[in-house]
VEXDREN-2710 file (C-alpha; in Angstrom, 1 decimal):
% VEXDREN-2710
k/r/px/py/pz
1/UNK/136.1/16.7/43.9
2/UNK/139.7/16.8/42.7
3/UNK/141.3/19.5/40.9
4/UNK/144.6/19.1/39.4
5/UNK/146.8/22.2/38.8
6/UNK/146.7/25.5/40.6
7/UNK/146.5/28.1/37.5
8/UNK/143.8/30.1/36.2
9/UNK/141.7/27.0/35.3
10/UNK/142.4/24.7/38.4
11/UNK/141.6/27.1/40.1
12/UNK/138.3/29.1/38.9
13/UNK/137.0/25.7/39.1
14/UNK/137.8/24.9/42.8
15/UNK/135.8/28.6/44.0
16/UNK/133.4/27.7/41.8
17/UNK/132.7/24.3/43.0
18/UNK/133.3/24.9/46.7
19/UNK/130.8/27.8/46.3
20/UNK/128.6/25.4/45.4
21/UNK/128.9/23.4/48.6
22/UNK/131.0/21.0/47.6
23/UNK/134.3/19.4/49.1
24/UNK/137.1/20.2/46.7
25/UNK/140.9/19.5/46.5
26/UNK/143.1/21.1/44.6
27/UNK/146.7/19.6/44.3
28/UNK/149.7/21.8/42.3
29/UNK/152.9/20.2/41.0
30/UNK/154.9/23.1/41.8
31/UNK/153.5/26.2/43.1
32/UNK/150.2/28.2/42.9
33/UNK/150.6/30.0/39.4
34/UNK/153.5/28.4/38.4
35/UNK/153.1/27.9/34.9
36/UNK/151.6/30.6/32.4
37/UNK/149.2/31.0/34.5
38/UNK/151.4/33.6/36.4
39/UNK/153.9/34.0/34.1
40/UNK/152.7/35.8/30.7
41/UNK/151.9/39.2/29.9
42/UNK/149.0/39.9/31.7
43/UNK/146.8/41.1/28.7
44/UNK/143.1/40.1/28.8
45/UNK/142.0/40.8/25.2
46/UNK/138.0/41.1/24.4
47/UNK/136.9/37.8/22.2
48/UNK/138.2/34.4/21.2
49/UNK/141.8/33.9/20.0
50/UNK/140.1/34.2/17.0
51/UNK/139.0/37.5/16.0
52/UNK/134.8/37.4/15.1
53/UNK/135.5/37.9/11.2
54/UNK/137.2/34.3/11.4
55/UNK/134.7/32.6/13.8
56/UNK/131.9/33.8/11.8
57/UNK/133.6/31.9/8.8
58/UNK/134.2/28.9/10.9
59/UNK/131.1/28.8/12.7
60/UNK/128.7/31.5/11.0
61/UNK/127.0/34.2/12.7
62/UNK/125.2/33.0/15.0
63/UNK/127.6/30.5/16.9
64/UNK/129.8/33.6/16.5
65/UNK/127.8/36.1/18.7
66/UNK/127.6/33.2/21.1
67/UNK/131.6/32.6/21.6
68/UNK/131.7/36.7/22.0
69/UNK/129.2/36.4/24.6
70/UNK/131.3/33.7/26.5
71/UNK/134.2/36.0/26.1
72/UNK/132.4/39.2/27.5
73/UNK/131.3/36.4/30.5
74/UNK/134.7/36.0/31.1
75/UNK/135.9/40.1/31.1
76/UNK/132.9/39.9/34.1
77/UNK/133.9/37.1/36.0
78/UNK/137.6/38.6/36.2
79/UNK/136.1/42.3/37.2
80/UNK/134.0/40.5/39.5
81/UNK/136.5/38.6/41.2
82/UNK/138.7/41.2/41.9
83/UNK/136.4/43.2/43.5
84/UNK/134.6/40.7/45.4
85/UNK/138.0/39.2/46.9
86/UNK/140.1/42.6/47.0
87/UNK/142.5/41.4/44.8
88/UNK/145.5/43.3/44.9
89/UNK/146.5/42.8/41.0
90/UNK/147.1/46.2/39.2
91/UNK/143.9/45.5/36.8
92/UNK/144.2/48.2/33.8
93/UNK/141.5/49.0/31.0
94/UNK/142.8/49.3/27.4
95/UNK/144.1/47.1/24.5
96/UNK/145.9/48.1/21.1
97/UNK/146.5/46.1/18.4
98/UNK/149.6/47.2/16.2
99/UNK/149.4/46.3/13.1
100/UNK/152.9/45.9/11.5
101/UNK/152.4/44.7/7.5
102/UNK/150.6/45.8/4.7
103/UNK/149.1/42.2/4.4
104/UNK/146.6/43.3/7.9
105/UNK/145.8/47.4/6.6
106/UNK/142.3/47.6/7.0
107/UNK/141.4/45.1/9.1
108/UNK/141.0/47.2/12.7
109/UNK/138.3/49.7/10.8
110/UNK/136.5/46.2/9.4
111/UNK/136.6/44.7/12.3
112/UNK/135.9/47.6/14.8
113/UNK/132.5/48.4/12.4
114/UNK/131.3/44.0/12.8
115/UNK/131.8/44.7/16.4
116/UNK/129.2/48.0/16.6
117/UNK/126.8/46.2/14.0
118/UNK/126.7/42.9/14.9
119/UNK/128.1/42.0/18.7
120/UNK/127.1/45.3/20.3
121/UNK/130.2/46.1/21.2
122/UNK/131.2/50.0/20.7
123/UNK/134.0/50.0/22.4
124/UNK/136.9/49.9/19.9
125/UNK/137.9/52.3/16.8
126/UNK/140.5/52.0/14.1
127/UNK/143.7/54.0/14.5
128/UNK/145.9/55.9/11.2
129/UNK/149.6/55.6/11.4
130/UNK/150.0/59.0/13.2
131/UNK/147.1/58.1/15.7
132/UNK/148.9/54.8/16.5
133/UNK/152.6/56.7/16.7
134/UNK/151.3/59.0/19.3
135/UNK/149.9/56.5/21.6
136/UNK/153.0/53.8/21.4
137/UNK/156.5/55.5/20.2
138/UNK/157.4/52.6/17.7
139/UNK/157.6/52.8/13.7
140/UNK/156.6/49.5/13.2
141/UNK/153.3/50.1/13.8
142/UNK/151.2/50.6/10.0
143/UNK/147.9/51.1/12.0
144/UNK/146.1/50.4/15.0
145/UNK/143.2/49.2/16.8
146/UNK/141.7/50.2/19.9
147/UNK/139.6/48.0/22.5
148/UNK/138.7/50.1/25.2
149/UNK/136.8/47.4/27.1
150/UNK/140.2/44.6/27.0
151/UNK/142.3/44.6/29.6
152/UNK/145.9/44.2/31.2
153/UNK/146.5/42.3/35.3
154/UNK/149.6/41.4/37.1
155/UNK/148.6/37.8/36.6
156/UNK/150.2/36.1/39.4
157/UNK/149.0/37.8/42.2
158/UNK/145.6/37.4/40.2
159/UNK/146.2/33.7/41.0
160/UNK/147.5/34.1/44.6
161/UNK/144.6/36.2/44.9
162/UNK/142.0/33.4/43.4
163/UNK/143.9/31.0/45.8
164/UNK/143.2/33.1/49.0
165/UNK/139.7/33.0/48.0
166/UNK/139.3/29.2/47.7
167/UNK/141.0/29.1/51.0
168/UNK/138.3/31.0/52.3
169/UNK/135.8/29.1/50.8
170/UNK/137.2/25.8/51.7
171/UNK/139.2/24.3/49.3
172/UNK/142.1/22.2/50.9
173/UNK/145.3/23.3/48.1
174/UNK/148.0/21.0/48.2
175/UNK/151.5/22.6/46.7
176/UNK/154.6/20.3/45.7
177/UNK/152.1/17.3/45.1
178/UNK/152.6/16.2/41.5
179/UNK/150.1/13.6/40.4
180/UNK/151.2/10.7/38.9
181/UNK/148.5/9.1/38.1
182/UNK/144.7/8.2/38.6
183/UNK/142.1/5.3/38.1
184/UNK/139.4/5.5/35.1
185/UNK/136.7/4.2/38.2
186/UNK/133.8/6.2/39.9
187/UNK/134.8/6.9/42.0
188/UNK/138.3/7.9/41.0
189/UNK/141.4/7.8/43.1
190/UNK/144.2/10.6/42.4
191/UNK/147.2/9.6/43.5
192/UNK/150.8/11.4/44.3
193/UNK/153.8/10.5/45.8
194/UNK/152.8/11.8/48.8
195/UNK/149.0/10.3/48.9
196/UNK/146.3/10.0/47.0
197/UNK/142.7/11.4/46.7
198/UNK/139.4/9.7/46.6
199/UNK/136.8/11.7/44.2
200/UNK/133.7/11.6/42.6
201/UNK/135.1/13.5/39.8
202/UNK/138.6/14.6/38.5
203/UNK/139.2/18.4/37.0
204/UNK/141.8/17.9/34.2
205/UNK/143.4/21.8/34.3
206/UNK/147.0/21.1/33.0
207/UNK/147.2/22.6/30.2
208/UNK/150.9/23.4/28.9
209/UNK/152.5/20.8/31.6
210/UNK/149.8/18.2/30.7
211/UNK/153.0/15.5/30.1
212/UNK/151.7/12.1/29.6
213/UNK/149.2/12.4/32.3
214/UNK/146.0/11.6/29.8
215/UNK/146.9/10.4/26.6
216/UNK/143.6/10.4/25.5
217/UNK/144.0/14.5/25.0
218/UNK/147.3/15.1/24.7
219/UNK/147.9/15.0/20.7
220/UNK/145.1/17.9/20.9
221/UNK/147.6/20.6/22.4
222/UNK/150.9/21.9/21.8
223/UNK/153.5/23.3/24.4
224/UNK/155.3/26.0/24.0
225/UNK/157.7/28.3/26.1
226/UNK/156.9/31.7/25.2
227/UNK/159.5/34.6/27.6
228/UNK/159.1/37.7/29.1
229/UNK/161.5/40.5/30.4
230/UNK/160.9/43.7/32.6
231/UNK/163.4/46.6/32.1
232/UNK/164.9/48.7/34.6
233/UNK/162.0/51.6/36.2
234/UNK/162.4/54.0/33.2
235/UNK/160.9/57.2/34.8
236/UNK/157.4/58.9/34.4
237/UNK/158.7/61.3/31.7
238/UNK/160.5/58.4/29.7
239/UNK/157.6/55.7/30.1
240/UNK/154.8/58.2/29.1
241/UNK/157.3/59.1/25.9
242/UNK/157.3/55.3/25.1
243/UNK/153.9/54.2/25.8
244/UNK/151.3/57.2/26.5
245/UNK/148.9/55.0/29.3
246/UNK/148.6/51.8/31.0
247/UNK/146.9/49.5/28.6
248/UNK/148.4/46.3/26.7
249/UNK/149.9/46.5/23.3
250/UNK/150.3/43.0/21.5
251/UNK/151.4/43.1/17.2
252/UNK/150.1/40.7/14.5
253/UNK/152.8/38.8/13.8
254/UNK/152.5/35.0/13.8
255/UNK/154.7/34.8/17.1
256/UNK/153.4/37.6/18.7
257/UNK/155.0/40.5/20.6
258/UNK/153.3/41.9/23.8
259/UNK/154.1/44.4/26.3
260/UNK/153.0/47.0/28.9
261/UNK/154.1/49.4/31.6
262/UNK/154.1/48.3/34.9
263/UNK/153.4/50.9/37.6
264/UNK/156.8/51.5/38.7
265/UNK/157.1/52.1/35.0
266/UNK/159.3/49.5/33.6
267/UNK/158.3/48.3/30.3
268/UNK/157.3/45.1/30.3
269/UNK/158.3/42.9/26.9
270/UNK/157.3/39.6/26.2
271/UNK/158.3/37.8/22.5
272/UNK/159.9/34.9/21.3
273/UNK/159.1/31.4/21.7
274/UNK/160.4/27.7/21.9
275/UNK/159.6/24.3/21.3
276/UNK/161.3/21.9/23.2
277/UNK/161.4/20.9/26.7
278/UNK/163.6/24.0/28.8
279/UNK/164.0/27.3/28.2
280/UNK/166.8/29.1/27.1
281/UNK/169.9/30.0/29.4
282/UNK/170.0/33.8/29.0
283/UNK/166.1/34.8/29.0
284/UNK/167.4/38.2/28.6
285/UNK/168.8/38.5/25.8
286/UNK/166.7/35.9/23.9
287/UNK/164.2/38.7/23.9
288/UNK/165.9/41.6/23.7
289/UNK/166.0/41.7/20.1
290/UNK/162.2/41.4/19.9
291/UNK/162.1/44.6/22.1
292/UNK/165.1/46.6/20.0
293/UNK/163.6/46.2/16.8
294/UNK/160.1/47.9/18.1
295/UNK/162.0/50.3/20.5
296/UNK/165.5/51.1/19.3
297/UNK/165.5/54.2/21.6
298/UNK/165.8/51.9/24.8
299/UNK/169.2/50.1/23.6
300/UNK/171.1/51.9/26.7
301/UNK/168.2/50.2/29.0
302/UNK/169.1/47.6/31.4
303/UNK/166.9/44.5/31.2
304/UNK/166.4/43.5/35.5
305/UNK/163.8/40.9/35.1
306/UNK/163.2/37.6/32.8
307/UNK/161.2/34.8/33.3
308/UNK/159.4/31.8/30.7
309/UNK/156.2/30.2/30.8
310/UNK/154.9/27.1/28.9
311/UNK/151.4/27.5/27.5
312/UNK/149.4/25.4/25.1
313/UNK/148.5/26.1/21.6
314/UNK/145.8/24.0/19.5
315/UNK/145.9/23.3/15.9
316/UNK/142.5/26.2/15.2
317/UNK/143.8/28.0/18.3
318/UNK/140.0/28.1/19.8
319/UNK/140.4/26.2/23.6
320/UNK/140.0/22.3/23.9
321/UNK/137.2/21.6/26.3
322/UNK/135.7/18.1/27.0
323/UNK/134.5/15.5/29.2
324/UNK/136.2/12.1/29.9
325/UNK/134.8/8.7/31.2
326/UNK/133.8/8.2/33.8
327/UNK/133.9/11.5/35.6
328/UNK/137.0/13.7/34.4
329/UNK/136.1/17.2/33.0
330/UNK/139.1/19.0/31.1
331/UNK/140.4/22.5/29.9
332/UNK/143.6/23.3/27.5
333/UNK/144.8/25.1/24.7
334/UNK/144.0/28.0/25.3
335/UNK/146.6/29.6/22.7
336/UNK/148.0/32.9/24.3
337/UNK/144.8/34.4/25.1
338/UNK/144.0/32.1/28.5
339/UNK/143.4/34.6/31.3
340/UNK/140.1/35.2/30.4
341/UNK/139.4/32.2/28.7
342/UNK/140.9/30.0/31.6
343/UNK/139.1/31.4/33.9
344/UNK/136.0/30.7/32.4
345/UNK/136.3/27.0/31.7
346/UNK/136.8/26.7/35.5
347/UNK/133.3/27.9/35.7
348/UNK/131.7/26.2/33.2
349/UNK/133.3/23.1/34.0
350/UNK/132.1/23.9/37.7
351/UNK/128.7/24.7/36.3
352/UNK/128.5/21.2/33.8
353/UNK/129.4/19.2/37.0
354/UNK/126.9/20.3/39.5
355/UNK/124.2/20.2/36.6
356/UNK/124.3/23.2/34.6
357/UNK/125.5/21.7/31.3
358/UNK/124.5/24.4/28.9
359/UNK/127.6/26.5/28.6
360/UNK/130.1/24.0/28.9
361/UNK/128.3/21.6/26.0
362/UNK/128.6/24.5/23.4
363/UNK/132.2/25.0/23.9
364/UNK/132.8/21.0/23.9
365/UNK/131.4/20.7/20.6
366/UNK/134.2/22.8/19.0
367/UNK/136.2/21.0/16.4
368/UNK/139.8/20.8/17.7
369/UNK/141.9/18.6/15.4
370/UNK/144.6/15.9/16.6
371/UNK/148.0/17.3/15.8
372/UNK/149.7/15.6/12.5
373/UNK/151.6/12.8/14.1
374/UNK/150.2/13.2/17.7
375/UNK/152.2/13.5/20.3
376/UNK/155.4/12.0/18.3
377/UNK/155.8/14.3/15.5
378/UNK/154.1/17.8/16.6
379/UNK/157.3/19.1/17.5
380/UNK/159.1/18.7/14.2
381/UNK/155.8/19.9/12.4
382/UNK/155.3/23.0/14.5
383/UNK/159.0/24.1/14.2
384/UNK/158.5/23.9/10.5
385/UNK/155.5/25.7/10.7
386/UNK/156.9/28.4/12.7
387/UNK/160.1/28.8/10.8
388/UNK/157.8/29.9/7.6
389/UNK/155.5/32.0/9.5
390/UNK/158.9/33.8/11.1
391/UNK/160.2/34.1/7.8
392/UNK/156.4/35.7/6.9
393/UNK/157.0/38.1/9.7
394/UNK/160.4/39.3/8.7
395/UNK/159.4/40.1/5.2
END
């Protein structure tokens, strides 16, 4: 087996598969967790990206319950990781949802009550203005909605962690060996600049730094750099004024703002996005205005930390799973919400190739569409997009 990329997906699927018994090598471009994978937010919110009111439109009912249950799967697996490898990664309970226009009031009571009626799931509640005030010290917030069951993790050394384990179970991980191509034979040979790799079967787990590696899925996804900043430690007193625990906040607007207290209590902010190759050269204050217009009050703040990650967005925003021939399995998209989800399409994809094809066929019959223009014109259409949902946000 050979497993390209070391994030969330690369490598889920090497534990999984060298649980299994078999002989697994993982080779990384860069770094373990170089990309998004260790890069983002660290929120691990319950569900799809899509919130179970839309997949039950999509998909109905039924197909509905069964994408919560995958999602619920993938809460576990996390949990269950972390204990079972003492992962030292800062995992948090909590998730609130602020909702910041009129255009979303409502929506956390309707969807909090289809949760408790018709997923099982009684572990979120609608918040007023005032309840929503007191918990995160921001007036942009309308209402709220609370998921006591999400999430937050310090995502990278939740992937340094999931390496170490691998190690132990015997996955050979290869950093700084970027693979430039492989053969469409069985078996397949993977090859880098360095060497190349004889397998029965290739693991495709890319995702926003996919490239021109296979072309044949690469109009399905859409990169983009989204950025992140950590203030200075603010102080117990300050931090609990701000936010009043350790659970993730993200907004609804179209390009979402996320953030979280750390536990040397920096905030930390994550907003804005790009959509071209690079990021910008003053991370800082790119975001900073994302962060000012929810929390004037920190304006005498100094920003210490900014990084960028490039994820991958589809055009329905649900992950784009699939099989290849002769023998490549693949995982992308996952469209801001790939902790969890990432981590379980390593395990399915682990499960589909030693037999077990159950999970992994229901989630590789979703419809993902081809970008307008594939690969050549998704850029210019998803900057137009975005401009008009921006402008949506603003007003």
């Amino acid at each position: 087996m050979c497993v390209i990329g070391g994030g969330f997906t690369g490598l889920s699927a090497a534990l999984n598969l060298a649980e299994q018994g078999l002989d697994v090598v993982l080779l990384e471009a860069e770094t373990i967790g170089f990309g998004a994978s260790g890069r983002n937010g660290g929120l691990i919110g319950s569900g799809q990206r899509r919130d179970v009111l839309e997949t039950e439109e999509m998909f109905g009912l039924e197909a509905s319950r069964v994408l919560w249950d995958f999602a619920e799967a993938a809460k576990t697996e996390i949990r269950e990781r972390v204990a079972k490898h003492n992962i030292d990664c800062d995992l948090q309970k909590g998730q609130l949802v602020g909702i910041h226009t009129k255009r979303y009031a409502g929506w956390p009571a309707e969807l909090s009550e289809a949760l408790a009626e018709r997923y099982d799931y009684p572990n979120t509640h609608a918040l007023d203005r005032e309840a929503t005030r007191a918990m995160v010290a921001t007036d942009d917030f309308i209402e709220g909605f609370f998921d006591n069951d999400a999430a937050s993790i310090h995502p990278l050394n939740y992937a340094l962690g999931l390496a170490r384990a691998c190690k132990d179970a015997g996955v050979r991980l290869f950093e700084h060996s970027r693979v430039t191509d492989y053969t469409h034979t069985d078996p397949a040979r993977v090859n880098t600049a360095k060497g190349s790799v004889k397998a029965s079967f290739i693991v495709l787990a890319c995702n926003g730094y996919l490239g021109k590696l296979e072309r044949r899925v690469a109009g399905k996804i859409m990169p983009i750099n989204n950025f992140v900043i950590a203030t200075e430690p603010l102080g117990a007193e300050r931090a609990n004024a701000l936010i009043s625990g350790r659970f993730g906040i993200h907004d609804t607007r179209f390009v979402v703002n996320y953030f979280r207290l750390t536990d040397d209590t920096r905030l930390l902010f994550g907003g804005g996005e790009n959509y071209r190759p690079g990021f910008p050269r003053d991370i800082r204050n790119f975001v900073r205005p994302y962060m000012l217009r929810l929390f004037p009050q920190l304006a005498d703040v100094a920003i210490e930390h900014a990084w960028g990650g490039t994820l991958s967005v589809t055009v329905n925003r649900l992950p784009h799973v699939g099989r290849l021939p002769p023998n490549l399995y693949f995982a992308q998209g996952y469209s801001g919400h790939g902790i969890s989800t990432a981590n379980f399409a390593g395990k399915i994809i682990a499960e589909a190739v030693t037999g077990n094809t159950k999970r992994f066929d229901i989630f590789a019959t979703l419809p993902i569409r081809t970008f307008p223009g594939g690969t050549l014109l998704r850029y210019p259409g998803m900057v137009l997009g975005m401009l008009y949902y921006g402008m949506k946000d603003r007003l």
